[in-house]
FIKOLKE-98236 format. One line per 5 residues: number of its first residue (from 1); for each residue x, y, z of C-alpha. Coordinates in steps of 0.02 Angstrom, whole numbers, plus 50000, padded with zeros to 5 digits. Each point is the difference from the previous one (the first is absolute). Layout:
N
NUM = X,Y,Z  ...
END
This chain:
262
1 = 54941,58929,62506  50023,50123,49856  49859,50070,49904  50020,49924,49844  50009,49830,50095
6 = 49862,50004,50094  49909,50062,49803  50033,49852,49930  49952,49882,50138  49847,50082,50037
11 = 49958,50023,49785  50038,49814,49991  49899,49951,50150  49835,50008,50052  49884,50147,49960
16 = 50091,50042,49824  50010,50164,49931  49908,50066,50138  50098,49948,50134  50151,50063,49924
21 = 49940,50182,49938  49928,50003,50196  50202,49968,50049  50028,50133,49893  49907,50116,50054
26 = 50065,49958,50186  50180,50012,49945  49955,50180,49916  49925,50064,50137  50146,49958,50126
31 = 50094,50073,49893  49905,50170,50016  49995,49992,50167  50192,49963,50004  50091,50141,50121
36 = 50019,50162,49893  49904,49919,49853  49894,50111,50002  50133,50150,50032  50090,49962,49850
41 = 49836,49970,49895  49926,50164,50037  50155,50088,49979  50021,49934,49831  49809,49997,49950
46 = 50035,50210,50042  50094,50010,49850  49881,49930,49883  49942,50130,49877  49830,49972,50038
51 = 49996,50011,50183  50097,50170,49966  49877,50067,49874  49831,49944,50112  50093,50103,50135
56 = 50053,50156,49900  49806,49991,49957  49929,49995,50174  50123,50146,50032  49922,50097,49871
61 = 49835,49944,50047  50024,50083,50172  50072,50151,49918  49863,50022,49901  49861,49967,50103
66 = 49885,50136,50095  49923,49934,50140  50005,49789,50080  49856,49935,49914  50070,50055,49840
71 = 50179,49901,50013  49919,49841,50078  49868,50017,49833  50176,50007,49893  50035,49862,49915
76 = 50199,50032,50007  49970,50018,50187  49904,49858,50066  50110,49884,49901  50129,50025,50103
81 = 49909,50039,50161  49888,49870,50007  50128,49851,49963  50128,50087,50137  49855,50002,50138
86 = 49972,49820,49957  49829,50036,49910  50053,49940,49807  49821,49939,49982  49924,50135,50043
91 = 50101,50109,49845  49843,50006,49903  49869,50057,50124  50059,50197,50011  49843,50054,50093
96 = 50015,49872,50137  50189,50048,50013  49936,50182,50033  49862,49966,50119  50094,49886,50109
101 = 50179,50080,49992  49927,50149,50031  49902,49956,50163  50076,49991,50186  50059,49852,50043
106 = 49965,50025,50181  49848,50045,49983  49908,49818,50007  49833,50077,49895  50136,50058,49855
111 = 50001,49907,49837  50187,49923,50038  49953,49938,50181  49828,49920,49917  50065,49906,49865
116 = 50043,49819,50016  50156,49997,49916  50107,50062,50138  50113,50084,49871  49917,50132,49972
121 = 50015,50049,50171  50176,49968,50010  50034,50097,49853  49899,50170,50068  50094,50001,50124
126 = 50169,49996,49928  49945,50145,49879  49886,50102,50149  49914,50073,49856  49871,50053,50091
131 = 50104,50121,50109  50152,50036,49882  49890,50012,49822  50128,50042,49869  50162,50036,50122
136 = 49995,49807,50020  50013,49940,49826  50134,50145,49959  50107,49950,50157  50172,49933,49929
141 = 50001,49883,50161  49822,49917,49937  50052,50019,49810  50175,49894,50041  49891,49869,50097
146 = 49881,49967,49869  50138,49996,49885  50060,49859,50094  49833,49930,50020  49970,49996,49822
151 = 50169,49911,49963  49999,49879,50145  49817,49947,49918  50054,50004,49822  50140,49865,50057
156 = 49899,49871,50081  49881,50022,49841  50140,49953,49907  50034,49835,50104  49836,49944,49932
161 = 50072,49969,49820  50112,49843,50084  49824,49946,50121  49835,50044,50011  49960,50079,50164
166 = 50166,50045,50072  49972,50187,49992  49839,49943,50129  50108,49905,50096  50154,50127,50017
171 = 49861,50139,50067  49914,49849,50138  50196,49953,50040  50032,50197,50016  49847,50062,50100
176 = 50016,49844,50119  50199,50046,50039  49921,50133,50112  49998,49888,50131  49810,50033,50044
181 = 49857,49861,49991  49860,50069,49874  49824,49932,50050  49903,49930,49872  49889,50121,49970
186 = 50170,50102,49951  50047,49885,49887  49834,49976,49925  50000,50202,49979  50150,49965,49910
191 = 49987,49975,49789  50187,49924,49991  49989,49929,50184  49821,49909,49983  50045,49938,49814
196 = 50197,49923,50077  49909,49931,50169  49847,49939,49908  50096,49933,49855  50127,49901,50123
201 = 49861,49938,50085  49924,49937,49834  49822,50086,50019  49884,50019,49866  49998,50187,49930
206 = 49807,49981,50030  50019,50027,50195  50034,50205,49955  49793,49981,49982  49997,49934,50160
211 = 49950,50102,50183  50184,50068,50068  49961,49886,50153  49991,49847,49891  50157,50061,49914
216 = 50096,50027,50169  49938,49820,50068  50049,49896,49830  50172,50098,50031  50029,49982,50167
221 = 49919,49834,50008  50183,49948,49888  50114,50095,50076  50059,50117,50141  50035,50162,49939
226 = 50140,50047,50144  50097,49874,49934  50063,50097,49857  50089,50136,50084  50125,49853,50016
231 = 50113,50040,49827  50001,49819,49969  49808,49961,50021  49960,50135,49864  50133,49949,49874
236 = 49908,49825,50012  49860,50081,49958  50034,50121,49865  50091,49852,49923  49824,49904,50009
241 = 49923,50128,49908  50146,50012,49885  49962,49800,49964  49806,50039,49988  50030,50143,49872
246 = 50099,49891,49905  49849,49869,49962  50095,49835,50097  49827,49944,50066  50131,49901,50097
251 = 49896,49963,50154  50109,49907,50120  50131,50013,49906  50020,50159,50039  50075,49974,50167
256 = 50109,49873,49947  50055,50136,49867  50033,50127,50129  50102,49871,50108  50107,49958,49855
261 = 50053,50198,49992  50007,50037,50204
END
């Protein structure tokens, strides 16, 4: 069944509008995840003048800059580095950047090993600020990878203009193609991976309030986590929390949705 077919059914049918901007937002996000989608997205999304310009400013930025603390405190810098680490939110929260990117990772007292949001951790480690200071951020190898880190992101940012949430669900579908299950306290440590699980799963925003034991047992409780380092189980379930984000309050529908697609 083509896309535009299935539209129209699902428009005309039961559920509405919602139903059908919740197809869309399925359809969008398959195609995303297409093979070499995202090759030939981020190789065009390079050219754009503005990806160019936010890079020749991080270059300067590292030029520029004296010592670590003051190119992670650089404006120019961090808006590049922290979007290509897979920390956008954290773009406006320069001091935090510093204390935890500048901490040792293996150390499990340091700043990065402490936090909950595993990504901090993650990203210390692929800098190694703490032992390389300076030589890191200046390394052409580093510089080239969060190049590509920041392009890569800026892509699936764009995919949100055609569906809310697909830039989530393209960074669940991509850290779950490891091939490793994530416990849940992983995920919950997570930003992007407890808001796609969480969202899928239709809990309330309210439970982040909640004890991290309560929050592992309402998750677990709905589904098992291992499951997902099967491709197919995790594209279900980005594609849930595609639906979600796109305000279907579908309920059962959902699945009947999702069938229609399979």
């Amino acid at each position: 069944m083509s896309g535009s077919v299935a539209l129209s059914i699902l428009g005309g049918g039961v559920g509405g509008t919602g139903v059908a901007d919740a197809a869309a937002a399925v359809l969008a996000l398959r195609r995303a995840s297409a093979a070499g989608a995202e090759e030939k997205g981020v190789a065009q999304t390079a050219k754009e003048a503005s990806v160019k310009s936010a890079l020749a400013r991080f270059t300067e930025g590292i030029s520029r800059a004296k010592d670590v603390e003051t190119a992670l405190r650089d404006p120019r810098v961090s808006a590049v580095l922290l979007p290509a680490l897979g920390l956008p939110d954290a773009v406006g929260m320069p001091g935090l950047a510093v204390r935890a990117l500048m901490s040792d990772p293996a150390d499990p007292k340091s700043v990065a090993a402490k936090l909950p949001d595993a990504r901090w951790k993650s990203a210390a480690a692929t800098l190694s600020l703490a032992t390389r200071g300076m030589d890191a951020l200046r390394d052409p190898a580093v510089q080239k990878k969060l190049a590509d880190g920041y392009t890569a992101y800026q892509w699936r940012v764009s995919k949100d203009n055609e569906a809310s949430g697909i830039a989530d669900a393209l960074y669940f579908q991509q850290r779950m193609a490891g091939g490793k299950a994530l416990s849940v306290y992983e995920v919950l440590g997570d930003a992007v991976l407890r808001r796609v699980v969480t969202g899928a799963l239709g809990l309330p925003d309210a439970i982040a309030v909640q004890e991290v034991e309560t929050q592992a047992r309402a998750v677990t409780s709905r589904i098992d986590l291992s499951k997902l380092t099967d491709p197919r189980q995790a594209a279900k379930l980005a594609e849930r929390y595609v639906m979600a984000s796109a305000g279907s309050g579908m309920g059962s529908s959902g699945s009947a949705l999702l069938s229609l697609f399979a």
